[in-house]
C-alpha positions in Angstrom: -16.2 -2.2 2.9 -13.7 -1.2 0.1 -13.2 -3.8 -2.8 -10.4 -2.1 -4.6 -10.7 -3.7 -8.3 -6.9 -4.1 -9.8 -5.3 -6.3 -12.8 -3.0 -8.1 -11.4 0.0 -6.5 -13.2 3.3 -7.2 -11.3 3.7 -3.8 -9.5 -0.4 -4.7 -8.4 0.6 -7.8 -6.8 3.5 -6.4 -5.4 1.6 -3.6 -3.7 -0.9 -6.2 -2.4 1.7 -8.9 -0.9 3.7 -6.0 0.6 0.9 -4.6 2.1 -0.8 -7.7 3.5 2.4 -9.2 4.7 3.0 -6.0 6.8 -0.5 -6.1 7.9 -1.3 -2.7 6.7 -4.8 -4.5 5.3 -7.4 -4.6 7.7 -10.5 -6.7 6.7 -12.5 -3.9 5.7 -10.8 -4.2 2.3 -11.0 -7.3 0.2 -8.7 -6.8 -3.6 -10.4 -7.6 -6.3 -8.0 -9.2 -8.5 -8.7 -10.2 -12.3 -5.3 -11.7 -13.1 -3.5 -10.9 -16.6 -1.1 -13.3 -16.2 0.0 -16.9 -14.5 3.2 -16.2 -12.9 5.2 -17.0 -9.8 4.5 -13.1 -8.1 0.6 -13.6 -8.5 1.1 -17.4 -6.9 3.2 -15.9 -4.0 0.4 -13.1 -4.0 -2.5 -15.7 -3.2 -0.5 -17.3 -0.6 0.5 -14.4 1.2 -3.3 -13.6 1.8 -3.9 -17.4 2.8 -0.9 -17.3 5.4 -2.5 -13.6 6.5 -5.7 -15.0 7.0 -6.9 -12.0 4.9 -10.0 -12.2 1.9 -8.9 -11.6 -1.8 -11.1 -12.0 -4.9 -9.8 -13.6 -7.5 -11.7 -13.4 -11.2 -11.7 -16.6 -12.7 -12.6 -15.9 -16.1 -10.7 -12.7 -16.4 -11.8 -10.3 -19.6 -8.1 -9.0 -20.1 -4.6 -10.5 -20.0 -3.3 -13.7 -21.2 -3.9 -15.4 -17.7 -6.2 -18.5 -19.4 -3.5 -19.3 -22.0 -1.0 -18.9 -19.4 -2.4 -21.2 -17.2 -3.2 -23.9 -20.0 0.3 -23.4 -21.8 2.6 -23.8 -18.4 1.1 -26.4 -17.7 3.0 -28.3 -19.8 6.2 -26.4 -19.0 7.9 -28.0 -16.5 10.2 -25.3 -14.8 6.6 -23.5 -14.3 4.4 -26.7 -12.9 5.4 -26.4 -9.3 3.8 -22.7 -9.2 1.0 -23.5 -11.4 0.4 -26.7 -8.7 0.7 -24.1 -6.3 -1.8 -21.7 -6.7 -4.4 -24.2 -7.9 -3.2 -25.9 -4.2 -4.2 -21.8 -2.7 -7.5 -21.6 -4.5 -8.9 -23.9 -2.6 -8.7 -22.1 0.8 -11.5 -20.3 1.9 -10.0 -16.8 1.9 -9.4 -16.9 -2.0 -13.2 -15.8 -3.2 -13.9 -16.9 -6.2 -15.6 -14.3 -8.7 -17.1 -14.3 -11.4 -17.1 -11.8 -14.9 -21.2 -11.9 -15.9 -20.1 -12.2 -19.4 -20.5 -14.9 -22.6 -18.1 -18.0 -20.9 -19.7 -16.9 -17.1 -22.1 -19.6 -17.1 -19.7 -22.2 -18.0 -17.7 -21.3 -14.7 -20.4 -21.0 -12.2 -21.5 -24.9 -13.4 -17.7 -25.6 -12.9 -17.9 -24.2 -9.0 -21.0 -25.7 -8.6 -19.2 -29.3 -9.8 -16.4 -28.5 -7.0 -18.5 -27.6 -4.5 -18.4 -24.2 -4.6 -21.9 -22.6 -3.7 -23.1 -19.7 -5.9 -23.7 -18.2 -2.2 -20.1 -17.8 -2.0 -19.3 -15.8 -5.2 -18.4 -12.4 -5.4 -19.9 -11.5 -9.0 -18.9 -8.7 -11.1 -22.1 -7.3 -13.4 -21.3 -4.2 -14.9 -23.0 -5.1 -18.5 -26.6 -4.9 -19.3 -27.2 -7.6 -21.5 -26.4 -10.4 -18.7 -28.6 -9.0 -16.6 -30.8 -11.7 -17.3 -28.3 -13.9 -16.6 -27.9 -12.6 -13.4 -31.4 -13.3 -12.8 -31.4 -16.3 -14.2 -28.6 -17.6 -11.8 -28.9 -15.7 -8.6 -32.9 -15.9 -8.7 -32.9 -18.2 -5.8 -29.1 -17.7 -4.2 -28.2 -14.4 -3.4 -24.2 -14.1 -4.3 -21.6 -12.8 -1.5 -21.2 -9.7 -3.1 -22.2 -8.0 -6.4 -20.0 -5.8 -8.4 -22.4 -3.0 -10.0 -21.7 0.5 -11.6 -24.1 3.2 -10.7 -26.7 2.8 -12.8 -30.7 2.5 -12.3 -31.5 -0.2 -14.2 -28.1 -2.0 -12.4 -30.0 -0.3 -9.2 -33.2 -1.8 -9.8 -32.3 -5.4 -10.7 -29.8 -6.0 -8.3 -31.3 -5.7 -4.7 -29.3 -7.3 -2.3 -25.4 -7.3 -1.3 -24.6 -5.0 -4.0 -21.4 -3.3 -4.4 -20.9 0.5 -6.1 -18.2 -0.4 -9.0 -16.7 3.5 -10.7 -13.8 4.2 -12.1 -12.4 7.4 -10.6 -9.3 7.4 -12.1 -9.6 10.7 -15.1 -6.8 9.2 -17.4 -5.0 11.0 -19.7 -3.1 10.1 -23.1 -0.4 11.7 -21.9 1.3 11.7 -18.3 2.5 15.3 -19.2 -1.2 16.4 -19.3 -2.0 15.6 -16.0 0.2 19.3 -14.9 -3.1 20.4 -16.8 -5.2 20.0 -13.5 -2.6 18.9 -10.8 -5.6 18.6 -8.5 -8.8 17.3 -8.9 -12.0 15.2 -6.9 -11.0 11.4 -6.6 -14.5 10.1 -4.8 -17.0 10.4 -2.0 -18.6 6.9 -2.4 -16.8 5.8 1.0 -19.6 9.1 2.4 -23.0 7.6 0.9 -22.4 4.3 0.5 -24.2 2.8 3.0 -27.2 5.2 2.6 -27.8 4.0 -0.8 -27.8 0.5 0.1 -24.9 -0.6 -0.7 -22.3 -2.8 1.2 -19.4 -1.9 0.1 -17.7 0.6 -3.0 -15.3 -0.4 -5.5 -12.7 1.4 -8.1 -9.8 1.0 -10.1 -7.7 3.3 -7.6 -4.8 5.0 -9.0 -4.7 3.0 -12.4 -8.2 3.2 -14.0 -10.1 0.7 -15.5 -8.5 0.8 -19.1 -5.9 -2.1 -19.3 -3.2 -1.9 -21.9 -0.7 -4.7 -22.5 2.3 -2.6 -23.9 4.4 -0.4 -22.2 6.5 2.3 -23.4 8.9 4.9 -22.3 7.6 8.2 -21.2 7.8 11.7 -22.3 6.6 12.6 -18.6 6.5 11.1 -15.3 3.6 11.3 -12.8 3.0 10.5 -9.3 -0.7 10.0 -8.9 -1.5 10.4 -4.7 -4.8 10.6 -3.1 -5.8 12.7 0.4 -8.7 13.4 2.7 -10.0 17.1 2.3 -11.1 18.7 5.3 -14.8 17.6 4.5 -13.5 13.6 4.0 -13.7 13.8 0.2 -10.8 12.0 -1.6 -8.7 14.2 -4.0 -6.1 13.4 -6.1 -3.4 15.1 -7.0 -1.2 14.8 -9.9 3.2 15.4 -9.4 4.3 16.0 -12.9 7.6 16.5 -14.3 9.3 19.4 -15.8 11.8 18.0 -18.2 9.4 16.4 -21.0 10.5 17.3 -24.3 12.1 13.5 -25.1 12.3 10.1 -23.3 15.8 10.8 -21.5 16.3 10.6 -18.4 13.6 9.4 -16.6 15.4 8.9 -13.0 15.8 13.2 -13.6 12.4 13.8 -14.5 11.2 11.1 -11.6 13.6 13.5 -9.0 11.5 16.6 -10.6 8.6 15.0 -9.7 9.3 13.4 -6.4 10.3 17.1 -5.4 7.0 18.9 -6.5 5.3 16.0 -4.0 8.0 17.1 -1.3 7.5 20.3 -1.8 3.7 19.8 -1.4 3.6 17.4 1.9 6.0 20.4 3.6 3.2 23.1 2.3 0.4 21.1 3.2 1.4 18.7 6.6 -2.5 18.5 7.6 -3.3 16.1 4.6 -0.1 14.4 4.8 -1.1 10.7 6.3 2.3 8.7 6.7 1.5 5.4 4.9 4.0 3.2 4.1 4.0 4.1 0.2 4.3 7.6 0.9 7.0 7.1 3.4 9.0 5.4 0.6 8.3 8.3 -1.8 10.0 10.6 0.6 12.8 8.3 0.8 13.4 8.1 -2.7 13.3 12.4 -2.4 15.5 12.7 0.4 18.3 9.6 -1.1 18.0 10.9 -4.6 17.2 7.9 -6.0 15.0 6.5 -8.4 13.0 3.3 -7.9 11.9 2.1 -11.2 8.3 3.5 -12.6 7.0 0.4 -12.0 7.8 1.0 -8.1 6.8 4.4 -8.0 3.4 3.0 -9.1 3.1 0.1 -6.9 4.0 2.9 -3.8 1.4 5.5 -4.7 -1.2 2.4 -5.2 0.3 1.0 -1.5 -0.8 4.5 0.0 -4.4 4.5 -1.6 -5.1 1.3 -0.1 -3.3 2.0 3.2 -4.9 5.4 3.5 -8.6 3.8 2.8 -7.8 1.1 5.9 -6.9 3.8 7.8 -10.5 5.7 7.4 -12.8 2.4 7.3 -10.7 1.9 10.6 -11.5 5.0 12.0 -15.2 5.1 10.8 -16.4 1.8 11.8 
């Protein structure tokens, strides 16, 4: 199984809802989501997975984000209490896991499951810190969780036994987009291979995004299309569309075009690792109509393919 571990950010969600509302998410993948924020596009989000029928995680003591003060601060808004009502209404149905962060608050929301009837048998739990291992121990000594988020470690190896999870971030970021034309192709993963020989249930990562989470934006120098494929041996690569044009911060629908192009130009060179997913299909659209989506778009469509293209494997492999 493939837990794909994302932030919640808008063009996240988006991706998501599209994907499971088109039934492009089989239930060999369950999303991992550790919201930043309390809005109306992570509600609709939830409920699109409840109305699918389909599993998704959601953190409930997320480590990044404003998503706790959100929640406690609208509140007592009252053009944002019929959302709020909402999800809280959605997080009670049995296809919204509940998860866990092992970190210093953790304890304080397993008790608060526990108190709403929430067995610790039904949490997926991310432990990627040492120094809760013991806490792990200490709370899963008798009950075994659903799943168990875990980097690849031995001393994560050794302590957690059972239903464990392979958590890695795959995604090489770079401070610049522009530096990505460094290496425009490079190994994404093989964990979907060994998985299951290592004793794992399921494997995790950031996809397309990484695991570092920044709360400001800004306008870029470059644009870069991030899209992963199947070699001929079933590794996942990634490759890396970079603009030309990146001297200043003009013009990004132009450098988005020079970019688009480059991943035209390599889908017509290179047709046998070419898998027509929805988010790829869109980026060809954008190439062929000249136009220019947004950045935010182009991201939610290269993480659509990811996600799409792993369904497609697990489908195939099962």
């Amino acid at each position: 199984m493939y837990f794909p571990y994302l932030r919640g950010r808008q063009y996240e969600l988006l991706a998501l809802r599209e994907l499971v509302t088109n039934d492009k998410l089989g239930n060999n993948i369950i999303p991992v989501v550790e919201p930043v924020k309390m809005n109306s596009t992570f509600a609709s989000t939830v409920d699109a997975f409840v109305k699918a029928n389909h599993d998704i995680a959601i953190i409930l003591n997320p480590d990044v984000g404003t998503f706790v003060n959100d929640f406690n601060y609208s509140k007592e808004k009252t053009e944002e209490v019929d959302y709020i009502k909402y999800a809280l209404e959605k997080y009670k149905n049995n296809h919204v896991i509940k998860s866990i962060i092992l970190k210093n608050d953790a304890r304080n929301f397993i008790d608060s499951c526990e108190k709403n009837g929430i067995d610790k048998s039904q949490l997926i739990v991310i432990n990627i810190d040492q120094d809760y291992l013991d806490l792990y121990r200490e709370e899963f000594d008798k009950v075994t969780p659903r799943y168990v988020l875990i980097p690849d470690e031995g001393t994560f190896r050794r302590r957690v036994q059972l239903n464990r999870v392979l958590l890695d971030d795959k995604f090489k970021k770079q401070s610049r987009n522009a530096d990505y034309a460094d290496k425009v192709d490079e190994f994404f993963s093989d964990d979907h291979l060994y998985y299951k020989d290592e004793k794992f249930e399921g494997f995790s990562d950031y996809s397309i995004v990484g695991r570092d989470y920044n709360e400001v934006g800004f306008a870029p120098y470059a644009v870069a299309i991030h899209l992963v494929y199947f070699d001929s041996n079933k590794n996942l690569r990634i490759r890396h569309f970079v603009s030309k044009s990146n001297e200043d911060i003009t013009n990004i629908a132009g450098k988005f075009y020079e970019a688009v192009s480059k991943l035209h130009e390599w889908y017509v060179s290179n047709p046998q690792y070419a898998v027509m997913t929805t988010g790829f299909k869109n980026l060809l659209n954008h190439y062929n109509n000249g136009t220019y989506p947004g950045l935010g778009t182009v991201k939610k469509l290269s993480l659509m393919h990811h996600l799409e293209l792993m369904d497609l494997y697990l489908n195939e492999v099962k």
